[in-house]
N, C-alpha and C positions, 0 to 999 in steps of 0.2 A: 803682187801686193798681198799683204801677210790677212788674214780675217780682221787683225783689231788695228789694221793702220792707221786709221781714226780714231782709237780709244783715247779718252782725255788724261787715262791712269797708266802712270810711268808703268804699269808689272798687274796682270789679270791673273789671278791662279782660284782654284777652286774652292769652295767655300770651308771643305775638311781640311784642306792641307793649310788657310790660313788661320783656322781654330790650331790647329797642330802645332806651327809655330808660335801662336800667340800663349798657349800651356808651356810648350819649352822655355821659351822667356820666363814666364813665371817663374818656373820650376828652379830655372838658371839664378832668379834673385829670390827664392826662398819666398816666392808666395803665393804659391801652388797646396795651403794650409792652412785651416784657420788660423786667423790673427791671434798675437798671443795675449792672453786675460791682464783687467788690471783691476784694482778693488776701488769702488765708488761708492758714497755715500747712498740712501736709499732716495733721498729727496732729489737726484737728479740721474736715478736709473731706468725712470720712464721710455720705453722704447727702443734701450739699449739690449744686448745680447748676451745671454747668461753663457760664460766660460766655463762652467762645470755645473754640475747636479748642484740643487740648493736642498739643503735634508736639513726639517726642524731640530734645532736647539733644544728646545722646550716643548714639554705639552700646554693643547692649548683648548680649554683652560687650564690651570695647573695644580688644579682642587677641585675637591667637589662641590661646586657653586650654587645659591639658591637661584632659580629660576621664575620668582612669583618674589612679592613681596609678602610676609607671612610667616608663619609660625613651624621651623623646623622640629622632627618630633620623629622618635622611632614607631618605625608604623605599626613595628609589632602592637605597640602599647595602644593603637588605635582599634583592635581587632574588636569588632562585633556591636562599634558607635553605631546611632539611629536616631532620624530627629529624635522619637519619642523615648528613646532611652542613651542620651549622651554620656560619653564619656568624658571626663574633668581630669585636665594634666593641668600640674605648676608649673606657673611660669618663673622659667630662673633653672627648676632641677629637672620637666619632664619635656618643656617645651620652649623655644627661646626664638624671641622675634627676630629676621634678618630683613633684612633689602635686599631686593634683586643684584644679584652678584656675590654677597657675602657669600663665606666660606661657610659651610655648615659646621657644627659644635661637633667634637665628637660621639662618638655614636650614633647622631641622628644619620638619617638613613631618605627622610621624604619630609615636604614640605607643601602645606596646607595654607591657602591662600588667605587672608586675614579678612578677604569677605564672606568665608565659608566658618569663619566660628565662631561662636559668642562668648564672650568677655567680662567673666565673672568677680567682683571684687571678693577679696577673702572677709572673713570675723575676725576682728582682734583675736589672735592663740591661736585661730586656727590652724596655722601652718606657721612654723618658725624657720627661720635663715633661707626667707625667701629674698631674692636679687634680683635685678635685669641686667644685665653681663652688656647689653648694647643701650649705649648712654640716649641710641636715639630712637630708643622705641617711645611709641605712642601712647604707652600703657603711662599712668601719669602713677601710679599705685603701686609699689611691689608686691606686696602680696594681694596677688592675684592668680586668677586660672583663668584657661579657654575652657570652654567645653565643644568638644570634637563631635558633628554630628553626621559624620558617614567616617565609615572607616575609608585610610587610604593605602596604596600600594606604594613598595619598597620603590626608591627613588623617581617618586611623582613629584614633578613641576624640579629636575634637581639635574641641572647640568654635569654630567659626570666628567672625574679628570678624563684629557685628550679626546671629547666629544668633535671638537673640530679637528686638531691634527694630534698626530703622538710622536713622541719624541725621537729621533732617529727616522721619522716617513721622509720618503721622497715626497716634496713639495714643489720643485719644479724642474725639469730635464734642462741638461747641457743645451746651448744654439737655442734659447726660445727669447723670443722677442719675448720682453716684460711688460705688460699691460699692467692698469691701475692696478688691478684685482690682485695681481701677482706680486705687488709690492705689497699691499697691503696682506698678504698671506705671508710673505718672508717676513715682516716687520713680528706678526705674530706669532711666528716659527724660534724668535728670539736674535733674529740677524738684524745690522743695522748697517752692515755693506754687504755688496755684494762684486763679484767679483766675473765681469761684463768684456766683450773682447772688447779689443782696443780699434777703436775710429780707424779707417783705413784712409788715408791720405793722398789726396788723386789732387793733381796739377791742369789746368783747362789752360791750352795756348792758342788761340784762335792765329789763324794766316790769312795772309792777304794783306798786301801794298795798298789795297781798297780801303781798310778799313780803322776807323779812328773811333775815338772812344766818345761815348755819349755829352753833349754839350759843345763839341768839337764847330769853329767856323766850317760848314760843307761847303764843300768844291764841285764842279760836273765831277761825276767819279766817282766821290768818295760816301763808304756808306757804313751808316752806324753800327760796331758792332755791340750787339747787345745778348746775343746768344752764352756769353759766360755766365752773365749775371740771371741767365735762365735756369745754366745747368748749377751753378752753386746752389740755388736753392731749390 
């Protein structure tokens, strides 16, 4: 009598040499490699597996954004404000109101918080082809000024372009699971697919003369199988 004459399994062999053949099959049907990519929307890439580097589009932000809501201004033109000796910029030509995220005007450079300055109306003639350029400042007056009472530093309160990513960065490796975070990083990278391996397609075929499917009249015998509907999900 052989050692497994009682073994219940038609064939024992060792645990490397049935890894072995279970790689050769693979190999044999071409799926011994990751799956090959397919390009999905970003709204149902949650959790799925990125098929290649994701490297931003865009910088992001993709200007130099205000940071504060307040009065963008070259800082130079700020040098050596004090409460007790303020400096006074136009509004319209030396200084110009934004909201958090506006683009700054050119040439300004930093931006001054609109609780840090005071708010001067002009005199009739005193300053001609004064404007406010943003329909939705506060200032109700166009000729007017702030007066700036500390000097500030070159892009203070001022999001510079590609502060979060730049254009051309690796944003997220080949094979990574996509978490929120990571979509919401691609979406601001300037992608709106992305390009995830494809679902692998597995077959579950349960055995057994025993067994019948859930709702089933039972017999002595027979017994529910329910184990598919475990591993599906």
């Amino acid at each position: 009598m052989t050692e497994h004459a009682h073994s219940p399994y038609l064939e024992d062999i060792p645990l490397e040499e049935a890894l072995a053949r279970w790689w050769s099959v693979l190999a044999d049907a071409g799926l011994d490699r990751p799956l090959p990519g397919e390009s999905i929307a970003l709204e149902t890439a949650a959790g799925r597996i990125t098929a290649e580097p994701v490297w931003a589009l865009i910088s992001s932000p993709h200007y130099h954004a205000a940071a504060m809501d307040g009065y963008a201004v070259r800082a130079e033109e700020t040098r050596g404000a004090t409460e007790t000796h303020p400096i006074t910029l136009d509004v319209g030509q030396q200084a110009f109101y934004v909201d958090t995220g506006d683009p700054l005007p050119p040439g300004a450079n930093a931006v001054i918080m609109v609780e840090d300055v005071q708010v001067r109306q002009m005199a009739s003639g005193e300053s001609a082809n004064r404007r406010i350029d943003n329909p939705q400042s506060p200032i109700p007056n166009p000729q007017s000024a702030i007066e700036v009472l500390a000097a500030v530093a070159p892009w203070q309160h001022v999001r510079p372009m590609g502060e979060d990513m730049v254009a051309t960065e690796l944003i997220l490796p080949a094979n990574h699971r996509l978490r929120p975070q990571d979509i919401g990083a691609a979406a601001g990278a300037g992608h709106a697919r992305l390009s995830v391996r494809r679902r692998p397609r597995v077959a579950i075929q349960p055995t057994g003369t025993e067994l019948v499917a859930p709702g089933s009249v039972l017999r002595p015998g027979d017994i529910v199988e329910y184990n598919s509907l475990v591993l599906e999900r």
